[in-house]
VMD Tcl script that draws the C-alpha trace (Angstrom):
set ca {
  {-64.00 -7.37 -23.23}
  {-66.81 -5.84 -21.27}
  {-68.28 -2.12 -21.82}
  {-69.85 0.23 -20.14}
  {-72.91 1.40 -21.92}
  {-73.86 5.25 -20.74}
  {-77.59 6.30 -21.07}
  {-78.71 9.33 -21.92}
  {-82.70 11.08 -21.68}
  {-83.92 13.62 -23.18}
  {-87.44 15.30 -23.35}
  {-89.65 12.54 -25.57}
  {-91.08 15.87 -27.16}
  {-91.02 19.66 -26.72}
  {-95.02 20.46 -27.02}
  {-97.91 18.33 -27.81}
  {-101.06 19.99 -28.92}
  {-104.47 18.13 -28.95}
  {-106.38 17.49 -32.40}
  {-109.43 15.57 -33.38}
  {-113.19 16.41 -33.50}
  {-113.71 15.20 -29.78}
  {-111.41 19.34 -29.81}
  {-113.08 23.10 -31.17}
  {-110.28 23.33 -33.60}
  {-110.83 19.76 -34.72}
  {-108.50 18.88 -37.16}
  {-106.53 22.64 -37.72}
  {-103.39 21.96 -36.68}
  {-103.27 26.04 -36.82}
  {-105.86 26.03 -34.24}
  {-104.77 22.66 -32.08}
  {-104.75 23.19 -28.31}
  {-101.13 23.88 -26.93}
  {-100.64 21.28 -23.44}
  {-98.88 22.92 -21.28}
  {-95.68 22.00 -19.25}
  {-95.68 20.71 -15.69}
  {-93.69 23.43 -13.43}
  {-91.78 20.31 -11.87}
  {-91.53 17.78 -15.13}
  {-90.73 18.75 -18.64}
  {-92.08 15.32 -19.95}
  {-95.55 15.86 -18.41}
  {-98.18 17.66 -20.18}
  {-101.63 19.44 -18.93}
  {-104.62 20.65 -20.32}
  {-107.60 21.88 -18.88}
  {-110.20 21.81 -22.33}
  {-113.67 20.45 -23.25}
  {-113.65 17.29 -25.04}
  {-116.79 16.22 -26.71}
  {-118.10 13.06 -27.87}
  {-118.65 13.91 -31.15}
  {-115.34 12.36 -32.01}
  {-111.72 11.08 -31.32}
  {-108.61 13.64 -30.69}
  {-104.83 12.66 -30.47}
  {-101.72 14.20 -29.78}
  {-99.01 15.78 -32.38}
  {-95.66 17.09 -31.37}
  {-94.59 18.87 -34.23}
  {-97.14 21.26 -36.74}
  {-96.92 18.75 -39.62}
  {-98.81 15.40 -40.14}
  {-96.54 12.23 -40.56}
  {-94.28 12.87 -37.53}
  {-94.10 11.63 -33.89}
  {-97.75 11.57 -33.25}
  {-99.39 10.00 -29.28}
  {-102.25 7.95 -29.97}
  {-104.19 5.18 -28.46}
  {-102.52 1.59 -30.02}
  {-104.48 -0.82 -31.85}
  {-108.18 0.45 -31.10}
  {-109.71 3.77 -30.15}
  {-109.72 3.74 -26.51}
  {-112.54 5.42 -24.44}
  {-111.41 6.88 -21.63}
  {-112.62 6.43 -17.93}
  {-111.92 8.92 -15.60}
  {-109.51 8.87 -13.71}
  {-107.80 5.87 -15.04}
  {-104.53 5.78 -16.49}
  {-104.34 4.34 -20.41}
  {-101.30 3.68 -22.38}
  {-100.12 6.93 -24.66}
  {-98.89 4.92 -27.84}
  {-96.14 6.71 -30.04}
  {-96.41 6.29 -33.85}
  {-92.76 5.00 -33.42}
  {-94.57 2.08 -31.49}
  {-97.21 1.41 -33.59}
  {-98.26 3.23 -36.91}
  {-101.81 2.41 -36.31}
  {-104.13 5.50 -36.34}
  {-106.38 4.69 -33.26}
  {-107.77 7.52 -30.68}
  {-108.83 8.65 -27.97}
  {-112.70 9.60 -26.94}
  {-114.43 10.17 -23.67}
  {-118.04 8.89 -22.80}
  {-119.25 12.54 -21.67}
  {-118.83 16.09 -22.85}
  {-117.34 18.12 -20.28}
  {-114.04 20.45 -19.32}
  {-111.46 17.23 -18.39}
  {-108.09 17.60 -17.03}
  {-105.86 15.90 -19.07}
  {-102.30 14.75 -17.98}
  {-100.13 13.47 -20.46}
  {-96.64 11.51 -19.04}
  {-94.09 10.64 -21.76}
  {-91.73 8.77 -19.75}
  {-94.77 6.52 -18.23}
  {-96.65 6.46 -21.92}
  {-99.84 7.23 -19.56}
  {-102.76 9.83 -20.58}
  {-105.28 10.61 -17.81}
  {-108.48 12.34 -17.56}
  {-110.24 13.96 -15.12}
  {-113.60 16.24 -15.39}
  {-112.15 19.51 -14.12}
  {-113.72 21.81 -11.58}
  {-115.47 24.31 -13.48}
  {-117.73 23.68 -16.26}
  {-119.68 26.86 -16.59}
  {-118.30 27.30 -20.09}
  {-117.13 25.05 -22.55}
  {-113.07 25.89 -22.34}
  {-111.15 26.18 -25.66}
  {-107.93 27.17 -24.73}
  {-105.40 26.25 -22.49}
  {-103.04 30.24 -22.90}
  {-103.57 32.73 -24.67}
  {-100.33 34.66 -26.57}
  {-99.95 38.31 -27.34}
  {-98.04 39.08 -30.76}
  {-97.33 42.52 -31.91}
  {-94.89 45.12 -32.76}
  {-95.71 46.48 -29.31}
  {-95.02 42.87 -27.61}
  {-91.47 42.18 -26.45}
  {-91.69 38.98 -29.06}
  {-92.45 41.43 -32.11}
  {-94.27 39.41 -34.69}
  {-92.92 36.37 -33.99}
  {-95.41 34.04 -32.60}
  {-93.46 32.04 -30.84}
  {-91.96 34.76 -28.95}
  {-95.68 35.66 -27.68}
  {-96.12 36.90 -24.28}
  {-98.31 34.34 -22.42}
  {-101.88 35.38 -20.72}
  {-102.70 32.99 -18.50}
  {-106.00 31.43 -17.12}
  {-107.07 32.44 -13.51}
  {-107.69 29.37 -11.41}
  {-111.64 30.36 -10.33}
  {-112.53 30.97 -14.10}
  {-110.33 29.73 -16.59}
  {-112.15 31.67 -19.32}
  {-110.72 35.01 -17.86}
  {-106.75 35.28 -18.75}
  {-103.98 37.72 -17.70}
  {-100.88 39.00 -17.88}
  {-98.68 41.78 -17.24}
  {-96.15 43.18 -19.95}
  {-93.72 45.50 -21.29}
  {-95.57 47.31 -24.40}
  {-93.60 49.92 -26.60}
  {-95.70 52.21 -28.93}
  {-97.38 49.53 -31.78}
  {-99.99 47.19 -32.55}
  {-101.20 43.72 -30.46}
  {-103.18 41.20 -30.79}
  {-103.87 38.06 -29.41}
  {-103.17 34.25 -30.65}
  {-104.30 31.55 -29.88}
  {-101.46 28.93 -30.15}
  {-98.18 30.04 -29.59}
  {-96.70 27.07 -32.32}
  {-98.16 27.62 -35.54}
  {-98.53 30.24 -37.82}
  {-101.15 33.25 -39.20}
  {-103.17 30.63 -40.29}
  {-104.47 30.40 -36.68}
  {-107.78 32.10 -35.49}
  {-106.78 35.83 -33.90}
  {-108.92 37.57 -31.06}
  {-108.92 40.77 -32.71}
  {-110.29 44.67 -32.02}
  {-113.78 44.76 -32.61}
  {-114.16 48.17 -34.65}
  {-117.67 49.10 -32.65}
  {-115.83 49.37 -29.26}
  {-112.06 48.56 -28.80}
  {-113.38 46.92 -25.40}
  {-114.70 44.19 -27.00}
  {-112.85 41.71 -29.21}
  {-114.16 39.40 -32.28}
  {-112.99 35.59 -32.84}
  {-111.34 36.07 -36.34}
  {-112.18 37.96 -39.33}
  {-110.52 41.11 -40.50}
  {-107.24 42.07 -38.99}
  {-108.08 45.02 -36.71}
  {-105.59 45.08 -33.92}
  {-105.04 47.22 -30.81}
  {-102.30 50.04 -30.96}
  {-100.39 51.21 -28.21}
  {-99.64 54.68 -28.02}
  {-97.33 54.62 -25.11}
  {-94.63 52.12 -24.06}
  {-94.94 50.99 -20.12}
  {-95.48 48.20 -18.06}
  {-99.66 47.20 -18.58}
  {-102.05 44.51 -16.80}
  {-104.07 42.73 -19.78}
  {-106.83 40.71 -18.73}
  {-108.86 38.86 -21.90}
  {-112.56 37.65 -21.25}
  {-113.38 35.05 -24.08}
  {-116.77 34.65 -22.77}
  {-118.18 37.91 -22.67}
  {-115.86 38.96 -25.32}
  {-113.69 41.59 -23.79}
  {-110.33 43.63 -23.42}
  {-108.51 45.55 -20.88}
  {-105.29 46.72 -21.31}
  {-104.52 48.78 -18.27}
  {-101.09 50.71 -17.53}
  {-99.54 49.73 -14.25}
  {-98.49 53.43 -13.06}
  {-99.42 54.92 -9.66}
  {-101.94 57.26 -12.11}
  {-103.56 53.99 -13.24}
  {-103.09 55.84 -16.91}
  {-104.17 53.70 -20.08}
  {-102.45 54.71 -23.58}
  {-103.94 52.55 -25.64}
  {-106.19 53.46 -28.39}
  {-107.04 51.95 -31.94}
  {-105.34 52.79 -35.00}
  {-108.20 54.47 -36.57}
  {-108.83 57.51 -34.17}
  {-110.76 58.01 -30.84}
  {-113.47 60.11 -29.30}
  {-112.24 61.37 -25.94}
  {-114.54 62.29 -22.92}
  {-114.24 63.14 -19.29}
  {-115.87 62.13 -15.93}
  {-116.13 62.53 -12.32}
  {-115.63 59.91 -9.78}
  {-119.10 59.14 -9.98}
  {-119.49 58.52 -13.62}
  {-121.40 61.36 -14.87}
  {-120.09 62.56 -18.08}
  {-118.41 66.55 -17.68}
  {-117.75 69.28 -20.13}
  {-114.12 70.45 -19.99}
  {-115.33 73.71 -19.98}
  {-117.25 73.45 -16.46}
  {-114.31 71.59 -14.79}
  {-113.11 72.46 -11.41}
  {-109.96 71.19 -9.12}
  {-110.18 67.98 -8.49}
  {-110.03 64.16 -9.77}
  {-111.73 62.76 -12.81}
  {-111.64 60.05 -15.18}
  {-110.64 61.09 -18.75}
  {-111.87 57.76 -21.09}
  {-110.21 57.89 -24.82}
  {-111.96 55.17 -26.75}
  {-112.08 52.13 -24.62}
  {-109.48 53.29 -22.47}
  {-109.42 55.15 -19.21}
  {-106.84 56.81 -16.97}
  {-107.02 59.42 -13.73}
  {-106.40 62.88 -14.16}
  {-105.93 65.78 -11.96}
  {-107.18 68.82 -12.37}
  {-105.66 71.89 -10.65}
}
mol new
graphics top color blue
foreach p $ca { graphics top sphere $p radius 0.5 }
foreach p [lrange $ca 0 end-1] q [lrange $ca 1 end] { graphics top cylinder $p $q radius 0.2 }
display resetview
């Protein structure tokens, strides 16, 4: 009696996220690198990250040690550019052997799970050492709440992946911004920096952002020079964001010189309330 046997695939894993020294985060699992998704293939994953030679990295798909982990086989493998090398499952082989690359540098890494391939690639800009491959806002003014996994996504732009944005529905609360949209508050925050709510710190006390009006805003997030801008999308270009502590308001005219409200005539100026700005009309 013959049968038919019926195959069925599914997704090898839902997220891998890089660990290892070669990796800023090194061995936090809180603060592994998330690969993203290819658009066009669920089973291949990208990143776009520095990789050092100060040590190995590997590849975990859940956020616990002992499960299905992507490493290298029987012996760390150093990888050549552009060459494809095997992507070995713990299932395969329970050896712990990595993956290192000869230079430091921003790679490209493309991770297949139906092929078992890994390949790496030095990536067009290297300006900046690159630690992240999204960025995730989380707040009670987010439409994810506190639930990190429900962050909205900021994404890199293509010329300088050290810039990301996003646009996104805020209601009136607090936001900041995570780093890995998988684990949990033991993750590093980029959080309000209490000397000027333009500027953000890497960690440290929990001092978020607080949104004092709901509407549709453009965030864009500088990790190099440190920066904010949460800007609402209206045809006023009005921001309503403010910290949670209080703000000092002041008013200018179009050509930045600072105005007493006393003095003001008709016209267009801009009214800046902490680190945020908007257009105003006076008639």
């Amino acid at each position: 009696m013959a049968l038919a046997a019926t195959v069925f695939t599914a997704n090898a894993a839902d997220r891998l996220l890089i660990v290892g020294e070669a990796v800023w985060g090194v061995w936090s699992i809180d603060n592994s690198i998330v690969m993203l998704n290819s658009s066009d293939n669920n089973d291949v994953f990208k990143a776009t990250v520095n990789l050092s030679t100060n040590g190995t990295f590997k590849f975990l798909t859940t956020t616990d040690w002992g499960n299905l982990e992507y490493r290298a086989g029987d012996n760390d493998v150093t990888l050549t550019e552009g060459v494809a090398s095997a992507l070995v499952s713990t299932e395969e082989n329970s050896n712990d052997k990595q993956f290192r690359v000869s230079e430091t540098a921003n790679y490209d890494i493309v991770c297949d799970l139906v092929s078992k391939t890994i390949v790496v690639k030095k990536a067009a800009y290297q300006s900046t050492p690159l630690k992240h491959t999204a960025l995730w806002l989380v707040g009670s003014a987010t439409p994810g709440g506190w639930n990190i996994a429900d962050g909205t996504m900021l994404s890199p732009e293509a010329e300088n992946p050290t810039v990301f944005k996003t646009t996104v529905d805020f209601v009136e609360g607090e936001v900041k911004v995570a780093v890995n949209k998988y684990t949990g508050w033991g993750q590093t925050f980029y959080l309000r920096d209490t000397t000027d709510d333009t500027k953000m710190v890497f960690g440290g006390d929990d001092n978020k952002w607080y949104i004092t009006k709901a509407g549709k805003y453009d965030v864009t997030v500088d990790v190099v020079n440190m920066t904010i801008s949460i800007t609402e999308t209206s045809s006023t270009g009005i921001l309503s964001a403010e910290c949670a502590s209080g703000v000092s308001t002041a008013l200018y005219d179009l050509g930045g010189n600072r105005l007493s409200s006393r003095t003001l005539r008709p016209g267009c100026y801009i009214q800046k309330k902490g680190s945020y700005t908007r257009k105003v009309m006076v008639k």
